[in-house]
C-alpha positions in Angstrom: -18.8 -48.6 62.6 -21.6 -46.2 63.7 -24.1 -47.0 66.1 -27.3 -45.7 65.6 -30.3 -45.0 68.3 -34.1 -43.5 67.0 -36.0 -41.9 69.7 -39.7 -42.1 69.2 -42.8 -40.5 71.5 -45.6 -42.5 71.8 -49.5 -41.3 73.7 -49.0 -37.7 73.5 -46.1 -34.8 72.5 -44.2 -32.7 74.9 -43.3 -35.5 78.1 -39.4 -34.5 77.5 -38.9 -36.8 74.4 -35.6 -34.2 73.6 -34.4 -34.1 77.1 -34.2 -37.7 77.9 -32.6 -38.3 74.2 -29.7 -35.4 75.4 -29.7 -37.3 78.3 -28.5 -40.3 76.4 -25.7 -38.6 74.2 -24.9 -37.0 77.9 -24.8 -40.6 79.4 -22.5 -41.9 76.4 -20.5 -38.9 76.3 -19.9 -39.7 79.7 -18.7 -43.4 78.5 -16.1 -41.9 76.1 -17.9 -42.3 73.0 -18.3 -39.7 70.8 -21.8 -38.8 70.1 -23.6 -36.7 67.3 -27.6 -36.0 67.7 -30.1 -35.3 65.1 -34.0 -34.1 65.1 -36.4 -35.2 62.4 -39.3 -33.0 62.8 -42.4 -34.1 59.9 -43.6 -30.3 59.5 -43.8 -29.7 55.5 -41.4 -26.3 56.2 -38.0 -26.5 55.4 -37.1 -24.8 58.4 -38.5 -23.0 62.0 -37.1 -19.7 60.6 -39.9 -18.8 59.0 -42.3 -19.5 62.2 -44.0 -17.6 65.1 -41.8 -18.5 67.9 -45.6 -19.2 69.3 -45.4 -22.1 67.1 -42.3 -24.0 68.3 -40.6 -21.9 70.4 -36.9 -20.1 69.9 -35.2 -20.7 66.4 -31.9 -22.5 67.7 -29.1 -21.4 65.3 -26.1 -24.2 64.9 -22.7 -22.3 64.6 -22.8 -23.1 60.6 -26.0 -21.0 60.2 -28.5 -24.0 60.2 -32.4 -22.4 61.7 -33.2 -24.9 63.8 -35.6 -26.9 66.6 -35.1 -25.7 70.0 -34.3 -29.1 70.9 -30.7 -28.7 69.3 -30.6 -26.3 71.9 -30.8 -29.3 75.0 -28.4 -31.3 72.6 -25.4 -29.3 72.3 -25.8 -27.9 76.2 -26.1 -31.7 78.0 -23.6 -33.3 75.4 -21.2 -30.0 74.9 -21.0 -31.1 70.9 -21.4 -28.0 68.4 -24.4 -29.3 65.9 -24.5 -28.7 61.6 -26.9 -28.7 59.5 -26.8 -32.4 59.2 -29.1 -32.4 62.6 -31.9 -30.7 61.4 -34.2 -32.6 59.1 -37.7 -31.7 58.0 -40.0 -33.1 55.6 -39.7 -30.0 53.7 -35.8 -30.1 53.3 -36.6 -34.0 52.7 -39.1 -33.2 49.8 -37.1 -30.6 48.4 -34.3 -32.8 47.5 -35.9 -35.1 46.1 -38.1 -32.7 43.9 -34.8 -31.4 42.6 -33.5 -34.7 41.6 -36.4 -35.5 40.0 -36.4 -31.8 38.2 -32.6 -32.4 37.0 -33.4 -36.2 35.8 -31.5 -38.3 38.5 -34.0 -40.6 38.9 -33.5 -41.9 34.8 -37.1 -41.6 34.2 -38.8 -43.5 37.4 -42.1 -42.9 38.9 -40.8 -41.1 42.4 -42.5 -42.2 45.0 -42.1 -42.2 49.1 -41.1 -45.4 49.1 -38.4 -45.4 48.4 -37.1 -42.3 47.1 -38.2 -40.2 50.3 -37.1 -42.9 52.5 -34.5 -43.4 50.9 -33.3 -39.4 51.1 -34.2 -39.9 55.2 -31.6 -42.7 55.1 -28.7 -41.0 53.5 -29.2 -38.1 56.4 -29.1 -40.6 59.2 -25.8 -42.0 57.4 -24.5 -38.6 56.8 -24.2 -37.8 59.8 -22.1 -40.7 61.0 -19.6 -40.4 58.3 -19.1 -36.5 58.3 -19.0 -36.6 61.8 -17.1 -40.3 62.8 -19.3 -40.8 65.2 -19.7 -43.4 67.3 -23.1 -43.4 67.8 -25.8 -41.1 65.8 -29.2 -40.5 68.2 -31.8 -39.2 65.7 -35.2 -38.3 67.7 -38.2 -38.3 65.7 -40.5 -34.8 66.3 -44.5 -35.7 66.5 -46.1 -39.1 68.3 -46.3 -42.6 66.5 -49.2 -42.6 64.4 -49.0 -39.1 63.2 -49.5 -38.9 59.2 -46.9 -36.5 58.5 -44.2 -38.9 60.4 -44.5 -42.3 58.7 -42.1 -41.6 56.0 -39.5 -41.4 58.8 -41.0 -44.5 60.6 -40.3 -46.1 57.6 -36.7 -45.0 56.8 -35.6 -45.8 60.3 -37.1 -49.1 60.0 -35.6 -49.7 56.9 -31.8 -48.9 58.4 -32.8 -52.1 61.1 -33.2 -54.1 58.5 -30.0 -52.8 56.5 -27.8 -52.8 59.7 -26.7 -55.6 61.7 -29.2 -56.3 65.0 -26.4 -54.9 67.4 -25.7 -51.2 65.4 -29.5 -50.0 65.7 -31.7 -49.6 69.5 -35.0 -47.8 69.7 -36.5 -46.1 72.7 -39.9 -45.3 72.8 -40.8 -42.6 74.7 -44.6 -42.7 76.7 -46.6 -40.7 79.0 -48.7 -43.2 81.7 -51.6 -41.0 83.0 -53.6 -40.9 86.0 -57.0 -41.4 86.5 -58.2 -37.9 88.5 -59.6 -39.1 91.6 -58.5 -42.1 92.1 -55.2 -40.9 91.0 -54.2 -44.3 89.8 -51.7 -45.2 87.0 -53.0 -46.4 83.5 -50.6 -48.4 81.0 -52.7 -48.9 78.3 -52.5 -45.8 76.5 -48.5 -47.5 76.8 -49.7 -50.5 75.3 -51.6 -49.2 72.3 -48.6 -47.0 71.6 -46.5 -49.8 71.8 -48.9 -51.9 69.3 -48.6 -48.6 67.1 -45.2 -48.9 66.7 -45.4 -52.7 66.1 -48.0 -52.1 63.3 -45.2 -49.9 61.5 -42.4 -52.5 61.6 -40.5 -51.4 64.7 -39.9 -53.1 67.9 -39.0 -50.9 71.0 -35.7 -52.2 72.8 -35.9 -49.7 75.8 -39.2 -48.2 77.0 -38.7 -44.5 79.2 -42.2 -43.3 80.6 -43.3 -40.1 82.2 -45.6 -40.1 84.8 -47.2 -37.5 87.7 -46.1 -40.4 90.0 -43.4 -43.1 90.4 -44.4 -46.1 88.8 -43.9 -49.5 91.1 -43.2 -52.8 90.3 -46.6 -53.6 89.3 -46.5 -51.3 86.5 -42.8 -51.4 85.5 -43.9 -55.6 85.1 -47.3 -54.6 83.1 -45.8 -52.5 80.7 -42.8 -55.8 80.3 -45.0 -58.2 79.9 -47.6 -56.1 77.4 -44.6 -54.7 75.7 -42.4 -57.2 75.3 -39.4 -55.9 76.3 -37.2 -56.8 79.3 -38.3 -55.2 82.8 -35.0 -53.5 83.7 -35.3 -52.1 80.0 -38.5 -49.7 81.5 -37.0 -46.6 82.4 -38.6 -44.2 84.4 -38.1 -40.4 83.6 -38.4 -39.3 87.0 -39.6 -35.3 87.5 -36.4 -33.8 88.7 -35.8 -30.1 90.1 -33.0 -29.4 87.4 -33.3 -31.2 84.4 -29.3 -31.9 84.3 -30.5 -34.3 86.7 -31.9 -37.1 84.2 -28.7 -38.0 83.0 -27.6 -39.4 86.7 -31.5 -40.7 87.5 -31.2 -42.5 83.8 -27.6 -44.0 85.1 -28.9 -44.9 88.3 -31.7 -47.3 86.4 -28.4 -48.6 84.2 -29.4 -47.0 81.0 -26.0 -46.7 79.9 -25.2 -50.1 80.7 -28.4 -51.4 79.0 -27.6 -49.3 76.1 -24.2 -50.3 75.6 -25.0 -54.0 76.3 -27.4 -54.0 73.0 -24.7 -51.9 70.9 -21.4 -54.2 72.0 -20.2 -51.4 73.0 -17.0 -51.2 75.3 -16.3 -48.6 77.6 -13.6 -45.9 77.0 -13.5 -44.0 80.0 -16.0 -43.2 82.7 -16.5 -39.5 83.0 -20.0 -39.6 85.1 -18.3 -38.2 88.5 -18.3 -34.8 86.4 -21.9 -34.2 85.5 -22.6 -35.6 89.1 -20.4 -32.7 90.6 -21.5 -30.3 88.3 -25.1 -31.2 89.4 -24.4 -31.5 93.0 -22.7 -28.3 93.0 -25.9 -26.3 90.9 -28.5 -27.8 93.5 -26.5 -26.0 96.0 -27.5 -22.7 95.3 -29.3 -20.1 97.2 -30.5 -16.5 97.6 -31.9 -15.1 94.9 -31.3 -13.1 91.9 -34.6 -10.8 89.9 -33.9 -10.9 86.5 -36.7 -9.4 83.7 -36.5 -10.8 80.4 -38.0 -7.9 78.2 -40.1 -9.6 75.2 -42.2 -9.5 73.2 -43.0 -13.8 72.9 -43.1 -14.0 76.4 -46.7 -15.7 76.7 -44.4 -19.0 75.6 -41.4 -18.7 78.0 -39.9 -21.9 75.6 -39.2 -18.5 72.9 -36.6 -17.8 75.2 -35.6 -20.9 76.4 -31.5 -20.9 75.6 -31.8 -17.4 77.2 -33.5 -17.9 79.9 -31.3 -21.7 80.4 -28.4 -19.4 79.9 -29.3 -17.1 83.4 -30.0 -20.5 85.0 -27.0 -22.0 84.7 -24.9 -18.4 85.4 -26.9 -18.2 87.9 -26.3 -22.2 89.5 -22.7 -22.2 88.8 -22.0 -18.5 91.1 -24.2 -20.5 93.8 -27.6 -18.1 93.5 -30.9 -19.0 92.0 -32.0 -16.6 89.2 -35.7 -15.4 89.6 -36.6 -15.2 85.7 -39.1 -12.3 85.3 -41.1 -12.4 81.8 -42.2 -8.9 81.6 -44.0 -7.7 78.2 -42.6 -5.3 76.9 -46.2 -3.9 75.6 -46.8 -3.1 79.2 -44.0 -0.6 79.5 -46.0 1.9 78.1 -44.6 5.0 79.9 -41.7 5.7 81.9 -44.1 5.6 85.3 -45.1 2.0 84.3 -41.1 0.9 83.5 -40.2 1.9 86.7 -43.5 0.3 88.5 -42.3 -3.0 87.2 -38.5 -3.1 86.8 -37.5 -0.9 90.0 -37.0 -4.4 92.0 -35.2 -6.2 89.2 -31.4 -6.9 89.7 -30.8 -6.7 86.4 -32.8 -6.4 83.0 -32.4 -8.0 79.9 -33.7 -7.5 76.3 -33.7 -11.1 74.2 -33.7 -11.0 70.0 -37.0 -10.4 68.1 -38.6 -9.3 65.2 -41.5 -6.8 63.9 -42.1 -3.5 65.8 -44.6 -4.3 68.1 -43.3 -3.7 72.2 -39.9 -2.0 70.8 -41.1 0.9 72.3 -41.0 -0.9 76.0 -37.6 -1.9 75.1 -36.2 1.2 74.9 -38.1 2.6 77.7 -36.4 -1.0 80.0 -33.1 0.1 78.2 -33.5 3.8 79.5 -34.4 2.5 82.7 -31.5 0.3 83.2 -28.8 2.7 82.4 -30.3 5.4 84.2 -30.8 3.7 87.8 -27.5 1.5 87.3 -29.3 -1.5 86.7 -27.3 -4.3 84.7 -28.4 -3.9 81.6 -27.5 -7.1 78.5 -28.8 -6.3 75.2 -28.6 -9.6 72.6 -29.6 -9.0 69.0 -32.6 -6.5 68.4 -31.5 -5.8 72.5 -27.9 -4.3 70.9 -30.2 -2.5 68.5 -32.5 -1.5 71.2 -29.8 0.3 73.4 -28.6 2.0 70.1 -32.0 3.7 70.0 -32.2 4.8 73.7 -28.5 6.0 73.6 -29.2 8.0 70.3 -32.2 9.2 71.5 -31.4 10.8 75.0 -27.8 10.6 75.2 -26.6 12.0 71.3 -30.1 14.2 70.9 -31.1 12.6 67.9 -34.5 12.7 69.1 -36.2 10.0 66.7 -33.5 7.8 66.1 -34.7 4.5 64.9 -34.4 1.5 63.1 -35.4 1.5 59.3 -36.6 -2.1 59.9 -39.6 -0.5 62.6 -39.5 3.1 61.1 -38.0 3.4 57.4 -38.6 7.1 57.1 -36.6 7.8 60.6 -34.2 10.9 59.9 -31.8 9.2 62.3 -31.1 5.5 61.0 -29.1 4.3 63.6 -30.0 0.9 62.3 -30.3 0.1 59.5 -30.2 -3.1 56.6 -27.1 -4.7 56.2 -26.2 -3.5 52.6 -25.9 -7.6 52.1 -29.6 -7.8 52.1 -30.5 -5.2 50.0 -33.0 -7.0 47.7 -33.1 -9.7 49.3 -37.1 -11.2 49.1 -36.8 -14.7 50.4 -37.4 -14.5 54.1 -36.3 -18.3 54.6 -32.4 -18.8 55.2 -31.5 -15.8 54.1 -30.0 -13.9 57.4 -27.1 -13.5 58.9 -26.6 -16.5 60.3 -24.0 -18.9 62.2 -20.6 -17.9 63.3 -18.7 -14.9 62.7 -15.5 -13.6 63.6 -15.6 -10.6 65.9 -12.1 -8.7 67.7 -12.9 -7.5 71.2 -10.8 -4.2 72.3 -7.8 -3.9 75.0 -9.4 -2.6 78.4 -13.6 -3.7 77.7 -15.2 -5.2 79.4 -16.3 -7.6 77.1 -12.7 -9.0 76.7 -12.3 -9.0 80.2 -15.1 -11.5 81.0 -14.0 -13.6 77.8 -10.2 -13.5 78.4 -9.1 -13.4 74.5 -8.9 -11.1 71.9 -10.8 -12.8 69.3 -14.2 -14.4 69.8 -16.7 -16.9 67.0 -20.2 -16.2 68.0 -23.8 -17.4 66.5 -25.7 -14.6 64.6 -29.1 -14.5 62.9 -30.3 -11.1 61.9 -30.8 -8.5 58.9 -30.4 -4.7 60.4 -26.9 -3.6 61.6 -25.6 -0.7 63.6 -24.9 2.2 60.8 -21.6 2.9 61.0 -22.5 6.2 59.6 -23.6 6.9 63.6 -19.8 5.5 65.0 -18.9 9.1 65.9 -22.2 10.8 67.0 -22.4 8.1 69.4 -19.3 7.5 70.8 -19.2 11.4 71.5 -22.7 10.4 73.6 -20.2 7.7 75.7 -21.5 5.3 73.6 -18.2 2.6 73.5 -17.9 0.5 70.6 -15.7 -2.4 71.8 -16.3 -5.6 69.4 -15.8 -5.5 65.7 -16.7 -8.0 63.0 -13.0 -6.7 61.0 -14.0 -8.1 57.6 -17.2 -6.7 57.2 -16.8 -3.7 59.8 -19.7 -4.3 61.7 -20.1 -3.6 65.0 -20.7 -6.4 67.3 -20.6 -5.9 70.7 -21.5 -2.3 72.7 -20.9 -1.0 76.1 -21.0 1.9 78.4 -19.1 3.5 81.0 -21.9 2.8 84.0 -20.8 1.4 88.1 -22.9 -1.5 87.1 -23.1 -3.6 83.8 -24.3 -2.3 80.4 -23.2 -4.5 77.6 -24.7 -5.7 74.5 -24.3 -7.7 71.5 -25.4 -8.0 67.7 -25.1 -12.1 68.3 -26.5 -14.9 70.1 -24.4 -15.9 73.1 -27.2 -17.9 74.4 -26.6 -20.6 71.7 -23.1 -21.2 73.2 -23.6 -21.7 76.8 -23.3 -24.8 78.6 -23.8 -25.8 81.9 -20.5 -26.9 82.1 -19.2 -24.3 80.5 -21.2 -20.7 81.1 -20.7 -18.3 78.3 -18.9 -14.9 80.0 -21.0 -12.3 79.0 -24.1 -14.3 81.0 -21.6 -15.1 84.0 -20.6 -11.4 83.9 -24.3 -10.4 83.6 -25.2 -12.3 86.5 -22.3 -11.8 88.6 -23.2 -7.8 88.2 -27.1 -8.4 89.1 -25.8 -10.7 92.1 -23.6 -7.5 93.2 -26.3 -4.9 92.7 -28.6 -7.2 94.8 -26.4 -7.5 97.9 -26.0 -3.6 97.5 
C-alpha cells in the first residue's frame, strides 16, 4: 500500500520547506523506494501560468504540459522522477471541480459545502497519485504557513486521510524557522511552539520536526523544542545552511532521517543507493576557476524567475569541475551597442532565458548581436530562439525590421509569428504549447552531437513559432536549421556556423536537467564558455 508523508511550514514561508521535502523523496529514492511528490499551493488560481514570474517565480512545466510551482522544479532534479499533472494542486483547480459537479448534478441535490465536498476533492488527489503512479510513498507539501485562511481546507483533508489510513501509512513533518534575537544573537523556540500548538488546534500532530536557523541549534534547544512539542528528540532535525543545496539530503541522513522515516512507515529497505548522491556531491564541491555567464532578462530583479536555468549552469558548471559566475544583466540596460559591449565584453558566454511582452527584447537582440559577432557562446531558450531569429534577420538576411508579430504585429518581416494553432485563441490560462514534443535533430549538428541520438522529447510552453515562410531567406544568411518538430513542421532547435557555440531552442531544456544527469545542450554551453575562458 502507499505511504503517504504531508510537509507543512510553520512561523514564516520561504526556510526551504520544498528543498528539505526533495530532500526526503531523494533520501527514499536512495532506500529503493519509489517516490512520487506533490505541491498543494492554497492560491484561488488554477495555475502559475497566468502570474508575474515576480509573483512566484518561473512557471515549471511537467513534461505532460501541467504550469506549475517552481518547487516541482527541486522535485524532479533531487529525486530524478518526471512529475504530471497530478502534482500540482491549487485551490482553484480544487474549486473548479467541485463547481462542475455541482453544475452537472453529481452531488443528487446536497448543500456543497467545504467539508466535505472540497476536502473530500483534496483527498481523491492525494490518492490519485498513489494509484496512477504505484507509488510507494506520496510526499505532498502544503504551499503557505499553518494558520493561513486560504490553507485550512487542505489541513483538513490531510487530517482526514490520518484518520482514514492506518497510524503507520501517514508521517507529518513540520517545517519551522527558530530566530535569533539581534544582539544577543540567541535562539528563540517559541515561535516553534506556537506553531506547533497551531497545528495541534487543526487536528494534526507533527511526527518529525526540521528547523531552520542562522545558527546550529545545541542540545538545549533540540530538548526544548522535544519536550514543548511533543515529539521524540532524535525526531528534531536540523536543516543545516549548506554551500550546495544537494547537500541536505546527506546532512538529513547523517541525523537518521531516513531511518526515522522508514521506522514510523514499516518500511524495509530495498537497496541503499546513498554512496551515489554522496559522490555526486563530493565530486561538485570540488570545483574551481570560474566561469562569467550573463543571463539576459527581463525578470531578473527575482533571480528565483530563472531558477531551473540558472540551476541548470550550476550543475554543468559542477559536474565539468568549474564554478559558474551567474551574471543577471537586464536586458533594459542594453540600450545601445556601446552599453552591450560595456557589460558583456568579460562574459564567457551569454544567455537569453524565455519571456513574455516586449519590454527589454530590444537588449536581447543587441546581447544576441553581441555574442555572435565577438564569438561569444551564445544559448538562446524560447523567446532566446526567437530572439536570435530577429538579430540573424536583421543584420545577417537584410530584412531590416524583422520582428515578431507578438512585439510588433505590423512588422513587414514576420520572422515570428503565431502558431496557426492559436489563432483565436482568448483564454490566456493553459492554452500554450505546452509539455513534451517530439523533435528530429539533423546528421553532422551540433545539437545531435552533444545529445548523441537522433530523436529528442523536450518541454515547451509558448505561442509564436519561427515562420517557416523565412526557412530559405535565412538559411541563405547561414542561418542552420538543425531540429525539426516533423508532425507539425516547426522548427525547434537553431544554430550557426561560429568557432565558438551558438545554439538555440524553441523548448525548455532547463526543465530536464539533473544534477545527476546534466542536459547536453547546458553541458555543451558550458563546456564552450569554459574554452573561450581559458582562451
Amino acid at each position: 500500500m502507499t505511504k503517504y508523508i504531508f510537509v507543512t511550514g510553520g512561523v514564516v514561508s520561504g526556510i526551504g520547506k520544498g528543498i528539505s521535502a526533495a530532500s526526503i523523496g531523494r533520501l527514499l529514492k536512495n532506500r529503493g523506494f519509489k517516490v512520487f511528490m506533490q505541491k498543494f499551493d492554497p492560491y484561488l488560481n488554477v495555475d502559475p501560468g497566468t502570474m508575474s514570474p515576480y509573483q512566484h517565480g518561473e512557471v515549471f512545466v511537467t513534461a505532460d504540459g501541467a504550469e506549475t510551482d517552481l518547487d516541482l522544479g527541486h522535485y524532479e532534479r533531487f529525486t530524478n522522477e518526471e512529475l504530471t499533472k497530478s502534482a500540482s494542486i491549487t485551490t482553484g483547480k480544487i474549486y473548479s471541480r467541485v463547481i462542475q459537479k455541482e453544475r452537472r448534478g453529481d452531488y443528487d441535490g446536497a448543500t456543497v459545502q467545504v467539508i466535505p465536498h472540497i476536502t473530500d476533492e483534496i483527498k481523491k488527489a492525494v490518492y490519485k497519485a498513489g494509484t496512477e503512479t504505484d507509488a510507494d510513498v506520496v510526499i505532498t507539501e502544503i504551499g503557505g504557513t499553518v494558520g493561513d485562511i486560504e490553507g485550512l481546507p487542505f489541513i483538513e483533508a490531510i487530517r482526514q486521510i490520518h484518520s482514514e489510513s492506518a497510524v503507520d501509512d501517514v508521517l507529518y513533518v513540520h517545517t519551522v524557522l527558530i530566530p535569533s534575537i539581534p544582539g544577543s544573537d540567541e535562539l528563540k523556540t517559541k515561535p516553534t511552539q506556537h506553531s506547533f500548538k497551531q497545528l495541534m488546534s487543526q487536528g494534526i500532530k507533527a511526527d518529525i520536526i526540521i528547523t531552520r536557523s542562522d545558527g546550529a541549534i545545541d542540545e538545549s534547544i533540540r530538548n526544548k523544542i522535544s519536550l514543548f512539542c511533543d515529539v521524540p528528540k532524535e525526531n528534531v532535525i536540523e536543516s543545516r545552511h549548506v554551500d550546495l543545496i544537494y547537500e541536505l539530503p546527506n546532512v538529513f541522513r547523517d541525523q537518521k532521517l531516513d531511518e526515522i522515516i522508514m521506522d514510523h512507515l514499516k518500511l524495509e529497505t530495498k537497496e541503499n543507493k546513498s554512496d551515489a548522491w554522496v559522490s555526486m556531491v563530493e565530486h561538485f564541491k570540488k570545483a574551481e576557476g570560474p566561469v562569467d555567464v550573463a543571463i539576459v532578462g527581463k525578470y531578473i530583479q527575482l533571480h528565483d524567475a530563472y531558477l531551473s536555468v540558472s540551476q541548470a549552469l550550476l550543475d554543468a558548471g559542477y559536474e565539468l569541475g568549474r564554478l559558474v559566475n551567474i551574471h543577471y544583466v537586464d536586458a533594459e540596460e542594453l540600450t545601445d551597442d556601446e552599453k552591450a559591449e560595456e557589460i558583456l565584453k568579460k562574459m564567457d558566454g551569454i544567455l537569453v532565458p524565455g519571456g513574455f511582452g516586449e519590454r527589454g527584447v530590444e537588449g536581447m537582440v543587441r546581447a544576441s548581436k553581441f555574442a555572435r559577432e565577438h564569438e561569444i557562446p551564445y544559448f538562446g531558450i524560447c523567446l532566446g530562439m526567437q530572439i536570435a531569429v530577429i538579430d540573424i534577420a536583421r543584420n545577417l538576411a537584410g530584412l531590416r525590421d524583422a520582428h515578431s508579430t507578438e512585439f510588433e504585429v505590423n512588422t513587414p518581416y514576420p520572422v515570428i509569428d503565431l502558431m496557426e494553432s492559436q489563432i483565436g485563441i482568448e483564454s490566456l490560462g493553459g492554452t500554450q504549447r505546452l509539455g513534451n514534443y517530439p523533435c528530429h535533430l539533423e546528421e553532422g549538428s551540433k545539437a545531435r552531437e552533444l545529445y548523441g541520438e537522433e530523436h529528442i522529447l523536450e518541454r515547451h510552453r509558448h505561442r509564436y513559432e519561427f515562420n517557416n515562410e523565412y526557412r530559405g531567406k535565412l538559411r541563405e544568411a547561414g542561418l542552420k536549421i538543425v531540429g525539426i518538430n516533423d508532425d507539425l513542421d516547426l522548427v525547434e532547435v537553431i544554430e550557426l556556423d561560429t568557432p565558438g557555440y551558438f545554439v538555440a531552442c524553441q523548448f525548455h531544456p532547463e526543465f530536464k536537467s539533473r544534477p545527476n544527469h546534466i542536459h547536453p545542450l547546458f553541458h555543451g554551453f558550458i563546456e564552450a564558455a569554459m574554452e573561450r575562458r581559458d582562451r
